[in-house]
N, CA, C and O atoms as a GROMACS GRO file, in nm:
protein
  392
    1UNK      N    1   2.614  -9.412  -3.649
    1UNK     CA    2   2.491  -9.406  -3.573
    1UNK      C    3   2.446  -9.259  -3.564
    1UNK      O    4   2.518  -9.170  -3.518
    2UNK      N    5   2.291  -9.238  -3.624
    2UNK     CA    6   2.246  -9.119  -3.580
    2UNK      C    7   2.260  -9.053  -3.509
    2UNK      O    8   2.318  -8.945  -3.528
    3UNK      N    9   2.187  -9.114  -3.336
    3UNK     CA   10   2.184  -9.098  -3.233
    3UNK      C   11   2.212  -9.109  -3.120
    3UNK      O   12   2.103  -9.122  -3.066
    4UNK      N   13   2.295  -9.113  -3.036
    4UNK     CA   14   2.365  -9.095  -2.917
    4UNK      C   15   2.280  -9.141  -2.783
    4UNK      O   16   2.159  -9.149  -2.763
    5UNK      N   17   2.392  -9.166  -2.702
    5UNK     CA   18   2.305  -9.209  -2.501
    5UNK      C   19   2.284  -9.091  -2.477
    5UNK      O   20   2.358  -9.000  -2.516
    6UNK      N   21   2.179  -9.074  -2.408
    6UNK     CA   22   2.036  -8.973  -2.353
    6UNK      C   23   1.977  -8.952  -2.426
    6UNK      O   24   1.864  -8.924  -2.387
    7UNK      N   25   1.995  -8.946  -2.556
    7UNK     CA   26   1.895  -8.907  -2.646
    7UNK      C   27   1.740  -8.952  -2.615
    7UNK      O   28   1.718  -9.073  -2.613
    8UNK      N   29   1.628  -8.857  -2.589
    8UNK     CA   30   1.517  -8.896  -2.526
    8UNK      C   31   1.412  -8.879  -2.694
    8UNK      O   32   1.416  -8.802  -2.790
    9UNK      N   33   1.351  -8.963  -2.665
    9UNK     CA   34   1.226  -8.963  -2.818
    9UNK      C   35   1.090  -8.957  -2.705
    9UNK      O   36   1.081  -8.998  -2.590
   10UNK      N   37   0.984  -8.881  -2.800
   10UNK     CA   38   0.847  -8.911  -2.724
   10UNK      C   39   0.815  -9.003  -2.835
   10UNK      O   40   0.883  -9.012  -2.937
   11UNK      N   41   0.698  -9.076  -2.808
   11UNK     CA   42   0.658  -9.180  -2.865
   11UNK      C   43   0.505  -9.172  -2.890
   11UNK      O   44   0.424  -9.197  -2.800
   12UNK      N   45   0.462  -9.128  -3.043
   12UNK     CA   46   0.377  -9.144  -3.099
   12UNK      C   47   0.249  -9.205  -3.159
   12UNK      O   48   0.144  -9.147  -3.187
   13UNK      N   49   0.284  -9.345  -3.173
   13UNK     CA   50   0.229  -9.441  -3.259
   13UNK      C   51   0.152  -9.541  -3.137
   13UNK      O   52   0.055  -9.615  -3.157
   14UNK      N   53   0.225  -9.521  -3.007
   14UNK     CA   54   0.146  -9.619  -2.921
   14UNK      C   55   0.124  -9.540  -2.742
   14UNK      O   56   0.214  -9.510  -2.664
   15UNK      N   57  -0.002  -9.529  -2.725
   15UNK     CA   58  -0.069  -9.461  -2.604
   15UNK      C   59   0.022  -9.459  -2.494
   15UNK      O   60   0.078  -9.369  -2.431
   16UNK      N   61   0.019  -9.605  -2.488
   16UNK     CA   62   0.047  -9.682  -2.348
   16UNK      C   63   0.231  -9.644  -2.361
   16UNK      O   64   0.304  -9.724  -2.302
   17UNK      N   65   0.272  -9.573  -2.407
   17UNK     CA   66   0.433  -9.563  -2.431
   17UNK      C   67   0.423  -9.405  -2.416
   17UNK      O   68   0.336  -9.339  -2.472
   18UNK      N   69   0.524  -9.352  -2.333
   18UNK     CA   70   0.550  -9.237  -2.326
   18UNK      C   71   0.661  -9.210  -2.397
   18UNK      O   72   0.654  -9.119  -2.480
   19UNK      N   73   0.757  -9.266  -2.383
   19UNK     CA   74   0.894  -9.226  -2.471
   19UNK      C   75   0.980  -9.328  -2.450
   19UNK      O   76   0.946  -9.435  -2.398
   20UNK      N   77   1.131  -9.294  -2.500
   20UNK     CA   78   1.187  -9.387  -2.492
   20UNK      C   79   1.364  -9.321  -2.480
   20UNK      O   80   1.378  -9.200  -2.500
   21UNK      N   81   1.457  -9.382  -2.457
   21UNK     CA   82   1.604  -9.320  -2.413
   21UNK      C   83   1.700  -9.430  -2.505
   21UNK      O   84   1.696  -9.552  -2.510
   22UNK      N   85   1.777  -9.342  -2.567
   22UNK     CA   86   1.889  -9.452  -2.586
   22UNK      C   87   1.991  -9.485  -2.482
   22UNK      O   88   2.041  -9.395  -2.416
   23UNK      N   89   2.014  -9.573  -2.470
   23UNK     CA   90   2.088  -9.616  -2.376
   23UNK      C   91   2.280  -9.673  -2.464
   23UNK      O   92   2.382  -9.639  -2.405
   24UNK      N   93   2.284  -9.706  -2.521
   24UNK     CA   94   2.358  -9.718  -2.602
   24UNK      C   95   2.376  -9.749  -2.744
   24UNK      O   96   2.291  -9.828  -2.785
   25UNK      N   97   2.480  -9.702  -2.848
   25UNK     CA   98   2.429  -9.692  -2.983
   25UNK      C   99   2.561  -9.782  -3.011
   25UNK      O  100   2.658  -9.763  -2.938
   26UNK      N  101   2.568  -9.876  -3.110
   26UNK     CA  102   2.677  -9.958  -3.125
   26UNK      C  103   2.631 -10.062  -3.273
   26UNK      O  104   2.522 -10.105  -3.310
   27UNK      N  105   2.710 -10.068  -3.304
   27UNK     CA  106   2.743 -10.153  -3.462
   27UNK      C  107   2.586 -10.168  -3.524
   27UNK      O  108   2.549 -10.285  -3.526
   28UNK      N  109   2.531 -10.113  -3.552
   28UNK     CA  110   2.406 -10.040  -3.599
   28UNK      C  111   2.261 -10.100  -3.519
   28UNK      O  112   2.154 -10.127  -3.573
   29UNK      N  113   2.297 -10.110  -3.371
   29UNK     CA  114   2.165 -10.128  -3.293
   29UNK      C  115   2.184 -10.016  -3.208
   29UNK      O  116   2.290  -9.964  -3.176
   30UNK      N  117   2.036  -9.977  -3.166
   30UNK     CA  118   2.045  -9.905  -3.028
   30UNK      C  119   1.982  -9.966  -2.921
   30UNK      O  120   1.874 -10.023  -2.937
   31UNK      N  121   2.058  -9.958  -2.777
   31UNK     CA  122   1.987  -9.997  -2.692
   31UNK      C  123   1.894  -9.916  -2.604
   31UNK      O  124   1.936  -9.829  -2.527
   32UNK      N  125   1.805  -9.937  -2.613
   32UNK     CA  126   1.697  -9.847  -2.582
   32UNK      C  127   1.588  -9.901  -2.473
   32UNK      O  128   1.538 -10.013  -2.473
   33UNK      N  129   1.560  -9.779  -2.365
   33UNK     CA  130   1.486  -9.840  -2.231
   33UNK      C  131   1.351  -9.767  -2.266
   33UNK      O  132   1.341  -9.649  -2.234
   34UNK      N  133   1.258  -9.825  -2.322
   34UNK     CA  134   1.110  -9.759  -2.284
   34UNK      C  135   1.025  -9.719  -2.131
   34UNK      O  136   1.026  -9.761  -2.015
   35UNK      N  137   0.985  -9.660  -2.174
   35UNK     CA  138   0.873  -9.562  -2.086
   35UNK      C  139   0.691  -9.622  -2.082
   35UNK      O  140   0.599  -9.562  -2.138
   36UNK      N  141   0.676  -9.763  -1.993
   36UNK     CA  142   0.561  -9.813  -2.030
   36UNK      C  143   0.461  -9.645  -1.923
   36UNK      O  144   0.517  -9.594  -1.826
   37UNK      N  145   0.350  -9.603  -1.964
   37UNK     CA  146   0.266  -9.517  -1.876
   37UNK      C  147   0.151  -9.635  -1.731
   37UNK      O  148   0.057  -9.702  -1.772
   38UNK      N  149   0.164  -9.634  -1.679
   38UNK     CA  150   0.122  -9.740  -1.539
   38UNK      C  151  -0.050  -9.756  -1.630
   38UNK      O  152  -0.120  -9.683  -1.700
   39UNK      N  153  -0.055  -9.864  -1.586
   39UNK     CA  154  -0.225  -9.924  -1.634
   39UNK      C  155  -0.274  -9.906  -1.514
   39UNK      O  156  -0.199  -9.874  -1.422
   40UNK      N  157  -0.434  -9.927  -1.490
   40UNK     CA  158  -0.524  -9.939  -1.338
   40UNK      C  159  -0.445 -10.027  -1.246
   40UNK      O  160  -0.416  -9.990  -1.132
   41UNK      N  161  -0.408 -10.154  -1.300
   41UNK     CA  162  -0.374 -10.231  -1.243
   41UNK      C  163  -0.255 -10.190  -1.110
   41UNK      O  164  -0.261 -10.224  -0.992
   42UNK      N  165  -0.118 -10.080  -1.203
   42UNK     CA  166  -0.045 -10.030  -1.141
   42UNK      C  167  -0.011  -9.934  -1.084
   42UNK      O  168  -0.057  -9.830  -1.131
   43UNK      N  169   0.067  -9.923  -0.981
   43UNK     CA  170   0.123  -9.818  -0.895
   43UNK      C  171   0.202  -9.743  -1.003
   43UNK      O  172   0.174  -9.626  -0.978
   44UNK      N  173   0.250  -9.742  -1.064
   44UNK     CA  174   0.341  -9.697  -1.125
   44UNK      C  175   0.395  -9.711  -1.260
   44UNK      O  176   0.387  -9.821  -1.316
   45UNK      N  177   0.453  -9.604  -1.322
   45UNK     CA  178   0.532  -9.653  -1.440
   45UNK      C  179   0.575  -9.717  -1.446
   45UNK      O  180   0.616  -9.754  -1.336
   46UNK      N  181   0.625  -9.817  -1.583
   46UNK     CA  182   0.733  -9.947  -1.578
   46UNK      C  183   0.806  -9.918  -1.722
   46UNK      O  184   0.770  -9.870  -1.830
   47UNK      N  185   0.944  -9.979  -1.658
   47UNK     CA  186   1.049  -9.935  -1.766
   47UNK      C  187   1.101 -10.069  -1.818
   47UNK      O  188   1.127 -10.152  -1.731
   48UNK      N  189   1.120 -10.103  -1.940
   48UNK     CA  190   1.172 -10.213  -2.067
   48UNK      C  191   1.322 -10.189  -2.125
   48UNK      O  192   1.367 -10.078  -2.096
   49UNK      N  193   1.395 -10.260  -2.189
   49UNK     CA  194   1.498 -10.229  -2.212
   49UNK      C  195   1.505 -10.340  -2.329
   49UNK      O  196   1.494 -10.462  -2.344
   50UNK      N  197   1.527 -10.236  -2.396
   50UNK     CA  198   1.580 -10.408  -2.552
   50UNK      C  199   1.669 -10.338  -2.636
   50UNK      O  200   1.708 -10.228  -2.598
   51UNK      N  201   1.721 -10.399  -2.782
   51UNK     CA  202   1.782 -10.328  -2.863
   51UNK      C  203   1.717 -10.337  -3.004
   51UNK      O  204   1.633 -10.417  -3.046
   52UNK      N  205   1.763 -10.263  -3.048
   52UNK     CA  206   1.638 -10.224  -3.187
   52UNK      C  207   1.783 -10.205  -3.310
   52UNK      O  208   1.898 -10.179  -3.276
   53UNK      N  209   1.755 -10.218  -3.399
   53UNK     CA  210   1.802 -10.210  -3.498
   53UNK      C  211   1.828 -10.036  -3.608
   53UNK      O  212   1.739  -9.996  -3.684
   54UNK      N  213   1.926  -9.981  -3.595
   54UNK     CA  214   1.885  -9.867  -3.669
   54UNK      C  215   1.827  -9.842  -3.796
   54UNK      O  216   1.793  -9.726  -3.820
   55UNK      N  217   1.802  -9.977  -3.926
   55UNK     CA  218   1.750  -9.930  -3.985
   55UNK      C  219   1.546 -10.012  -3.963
   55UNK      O  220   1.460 -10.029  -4.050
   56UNK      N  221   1.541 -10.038  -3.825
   56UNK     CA  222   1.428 -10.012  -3.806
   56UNK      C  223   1.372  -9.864  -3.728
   56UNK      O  224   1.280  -9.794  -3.770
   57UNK      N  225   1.441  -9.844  -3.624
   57UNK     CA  226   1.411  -9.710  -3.609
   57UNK      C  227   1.428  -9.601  -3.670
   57UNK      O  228   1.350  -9.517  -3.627
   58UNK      N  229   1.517  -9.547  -3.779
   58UNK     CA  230   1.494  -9.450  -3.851
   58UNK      C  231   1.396  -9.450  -3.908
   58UNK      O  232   1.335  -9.347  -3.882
   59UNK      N  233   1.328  -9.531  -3.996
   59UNK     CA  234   1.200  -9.521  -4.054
   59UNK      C  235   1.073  -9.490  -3.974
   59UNK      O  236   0.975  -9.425  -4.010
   60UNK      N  237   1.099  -9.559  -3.841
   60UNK     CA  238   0.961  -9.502  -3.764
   60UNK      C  239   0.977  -9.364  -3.727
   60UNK      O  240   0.871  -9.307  -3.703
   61UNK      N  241   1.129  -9.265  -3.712
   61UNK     CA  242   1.108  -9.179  -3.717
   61UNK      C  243   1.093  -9.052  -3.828
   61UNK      O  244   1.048  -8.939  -3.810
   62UNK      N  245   1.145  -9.110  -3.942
   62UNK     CA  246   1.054  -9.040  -4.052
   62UNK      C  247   0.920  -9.056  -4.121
   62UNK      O  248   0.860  -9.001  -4.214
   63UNK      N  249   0.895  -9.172  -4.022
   63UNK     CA  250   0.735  -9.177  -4.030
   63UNK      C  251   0.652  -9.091  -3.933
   63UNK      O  252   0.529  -9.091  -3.935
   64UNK      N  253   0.746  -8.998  -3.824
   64UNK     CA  254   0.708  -8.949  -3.695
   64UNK      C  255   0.667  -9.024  -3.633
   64UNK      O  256   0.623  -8.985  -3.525
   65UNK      N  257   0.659  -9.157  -3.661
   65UNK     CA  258   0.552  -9.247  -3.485
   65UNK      C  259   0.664  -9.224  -3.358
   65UNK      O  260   0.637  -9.284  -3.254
   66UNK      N  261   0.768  -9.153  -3.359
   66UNK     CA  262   0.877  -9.108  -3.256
   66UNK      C  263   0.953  -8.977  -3.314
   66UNK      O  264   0.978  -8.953  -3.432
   67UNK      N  265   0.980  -8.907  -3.209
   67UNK     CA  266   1.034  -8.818  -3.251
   67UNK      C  267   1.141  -8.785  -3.152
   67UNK      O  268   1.112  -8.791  -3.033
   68UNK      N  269   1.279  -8.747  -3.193
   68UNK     CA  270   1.342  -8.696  -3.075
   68UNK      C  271   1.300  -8.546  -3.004
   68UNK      O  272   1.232  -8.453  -3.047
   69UNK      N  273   1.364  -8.563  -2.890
   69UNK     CA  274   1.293  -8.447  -2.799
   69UNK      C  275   1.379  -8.378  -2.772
   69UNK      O  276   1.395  -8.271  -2.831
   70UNK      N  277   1.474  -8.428  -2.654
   70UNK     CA  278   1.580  -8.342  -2.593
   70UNK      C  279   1.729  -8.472  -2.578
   70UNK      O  280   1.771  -8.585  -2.602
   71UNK      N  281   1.748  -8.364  -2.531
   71UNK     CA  282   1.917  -8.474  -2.444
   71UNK      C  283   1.865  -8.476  -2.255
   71UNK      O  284   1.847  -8.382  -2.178
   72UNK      N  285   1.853  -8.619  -2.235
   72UNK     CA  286   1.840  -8.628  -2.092
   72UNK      C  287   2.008  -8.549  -2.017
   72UNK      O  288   2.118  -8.533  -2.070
   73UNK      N  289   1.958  -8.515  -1.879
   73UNK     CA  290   2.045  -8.500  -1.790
   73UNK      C  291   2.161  -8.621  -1.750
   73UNK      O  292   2.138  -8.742  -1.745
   74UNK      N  293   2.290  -8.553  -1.726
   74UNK     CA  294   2.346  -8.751  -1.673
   74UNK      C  295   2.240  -8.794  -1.552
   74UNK      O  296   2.195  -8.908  -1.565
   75UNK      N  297   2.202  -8.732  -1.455
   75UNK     CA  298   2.154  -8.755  -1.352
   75UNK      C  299   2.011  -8.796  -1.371
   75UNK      O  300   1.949  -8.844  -1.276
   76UNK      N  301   1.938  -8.774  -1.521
   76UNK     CA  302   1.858  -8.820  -1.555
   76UNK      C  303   1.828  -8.964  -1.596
   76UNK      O  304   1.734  -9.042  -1.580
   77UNK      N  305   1.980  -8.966  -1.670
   77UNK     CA  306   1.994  -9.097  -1.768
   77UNK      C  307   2.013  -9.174  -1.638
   77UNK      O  308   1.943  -9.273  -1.617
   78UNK      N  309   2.115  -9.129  -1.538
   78UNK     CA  310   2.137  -9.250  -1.421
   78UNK      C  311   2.008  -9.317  -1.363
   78UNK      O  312   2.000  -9.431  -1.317
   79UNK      N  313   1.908  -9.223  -1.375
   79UNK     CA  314   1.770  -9.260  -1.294
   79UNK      C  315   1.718  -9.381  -1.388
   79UNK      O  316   1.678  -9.483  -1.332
   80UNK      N  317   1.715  -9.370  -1.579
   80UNK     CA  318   1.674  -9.460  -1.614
   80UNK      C  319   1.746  -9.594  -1.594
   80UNK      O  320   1.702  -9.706  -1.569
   81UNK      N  321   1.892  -9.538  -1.615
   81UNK     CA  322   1.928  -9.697  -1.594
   81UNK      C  323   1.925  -9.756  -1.491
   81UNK      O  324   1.927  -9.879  -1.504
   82UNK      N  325   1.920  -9.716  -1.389
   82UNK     CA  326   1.874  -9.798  -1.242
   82UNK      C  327   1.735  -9.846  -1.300
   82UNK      O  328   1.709  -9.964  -1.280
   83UNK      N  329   1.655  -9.782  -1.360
   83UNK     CA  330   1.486  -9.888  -1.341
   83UNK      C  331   1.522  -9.981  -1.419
   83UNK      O  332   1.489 -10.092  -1.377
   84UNK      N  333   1.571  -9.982  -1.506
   84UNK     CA  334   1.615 -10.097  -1.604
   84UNK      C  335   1.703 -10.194  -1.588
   84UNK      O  336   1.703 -10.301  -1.649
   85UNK      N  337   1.808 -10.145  -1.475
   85UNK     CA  338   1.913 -10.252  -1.443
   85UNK      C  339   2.056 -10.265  -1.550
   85UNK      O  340   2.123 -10.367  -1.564
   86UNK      N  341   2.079 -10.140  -1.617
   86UNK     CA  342   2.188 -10.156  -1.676
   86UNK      C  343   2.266 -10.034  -1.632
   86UNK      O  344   2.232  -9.918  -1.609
   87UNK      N  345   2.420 -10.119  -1.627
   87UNK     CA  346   2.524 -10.047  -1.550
   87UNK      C  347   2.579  -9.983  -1.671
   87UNK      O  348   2.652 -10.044  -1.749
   88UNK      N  349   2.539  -9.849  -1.688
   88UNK     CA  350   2.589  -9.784  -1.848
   88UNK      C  351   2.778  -9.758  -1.826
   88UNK      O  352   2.858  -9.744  -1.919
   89UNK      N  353   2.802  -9.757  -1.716
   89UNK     CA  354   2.934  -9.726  -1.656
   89UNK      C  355   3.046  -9.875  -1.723
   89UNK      O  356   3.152  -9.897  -1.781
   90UNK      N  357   2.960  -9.925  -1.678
   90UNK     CA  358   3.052 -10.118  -1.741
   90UNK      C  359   2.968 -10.159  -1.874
   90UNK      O  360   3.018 -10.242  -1.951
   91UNK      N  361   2.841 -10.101  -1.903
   91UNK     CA  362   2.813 -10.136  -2.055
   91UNK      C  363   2.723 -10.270  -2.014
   91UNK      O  364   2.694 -10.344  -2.109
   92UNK      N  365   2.676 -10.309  -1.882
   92UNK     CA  366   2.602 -10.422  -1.877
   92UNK      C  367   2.503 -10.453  -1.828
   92UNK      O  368   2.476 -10.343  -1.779
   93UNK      N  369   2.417 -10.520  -1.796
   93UNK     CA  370   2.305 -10.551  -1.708
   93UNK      C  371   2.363 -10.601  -1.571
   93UNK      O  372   2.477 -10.643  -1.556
   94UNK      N  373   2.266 -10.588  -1.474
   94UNK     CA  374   2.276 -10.676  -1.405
   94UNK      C  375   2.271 -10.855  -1.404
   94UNK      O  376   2.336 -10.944  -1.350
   95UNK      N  377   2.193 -10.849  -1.466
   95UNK     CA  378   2.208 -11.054  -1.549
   95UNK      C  379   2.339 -11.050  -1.570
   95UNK      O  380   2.405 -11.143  -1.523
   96UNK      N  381   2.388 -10.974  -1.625
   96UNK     CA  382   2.518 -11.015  -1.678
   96UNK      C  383   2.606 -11.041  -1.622
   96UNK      O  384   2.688 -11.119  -1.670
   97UNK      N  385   2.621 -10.993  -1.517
   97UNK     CA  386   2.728 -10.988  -1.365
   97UNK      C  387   2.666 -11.051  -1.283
   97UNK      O  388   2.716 -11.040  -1.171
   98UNK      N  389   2.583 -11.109  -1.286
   98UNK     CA  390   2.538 -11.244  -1.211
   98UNK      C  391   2.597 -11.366  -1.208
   98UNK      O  392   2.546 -11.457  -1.144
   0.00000   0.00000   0.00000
């Protein structure tokens, strides 16, 4: 795997997306929490969480529609995974331990 947890990307190709974090990298997916930017509708930013495939994301980033940026803080990364609901400590969601 390329890329590593915190790894932060800004995100290019679509407005309404500010960036995005890996959250974990494993047998060639990454799990990754997006950065929706708040519409009129909302108070606030909203955060997504799915897993992507690495040989789909490398290509979008040598296409640049993403680019990596920096390495988040731990205290950074902790902030995303609370909006998202995954316990990066046990590797799980909350669904999951439900």
């Amino acid at each position: 795997m390329e890329y590593e947890r915190r790894q932060f990307f800004s995100e290019n190709e679509h407005d309404e997306v500010k960036g995005f974090t890996v959250l974990e990298a494993k047998n060639g997916k990454y799990h990754i929490a997006e950065k929706w930017l708040k519409s009129e509708e909302d108070k606030e930013d909203s955060w997504m969480d799915y897993w992507i495939s690495e040989s789909d994301l490398l290509p979008r980033i040598e296409r640049e529609e993403c680019e990596p940026k920096a390495m988040l803080s731990e205290e950074q990364f902790a902030g995303v995974c609370r909006k998202v609901g995954w316990r990066y400590d046990k590797g799980e969601t909350e669904a999951q331990t439900a």
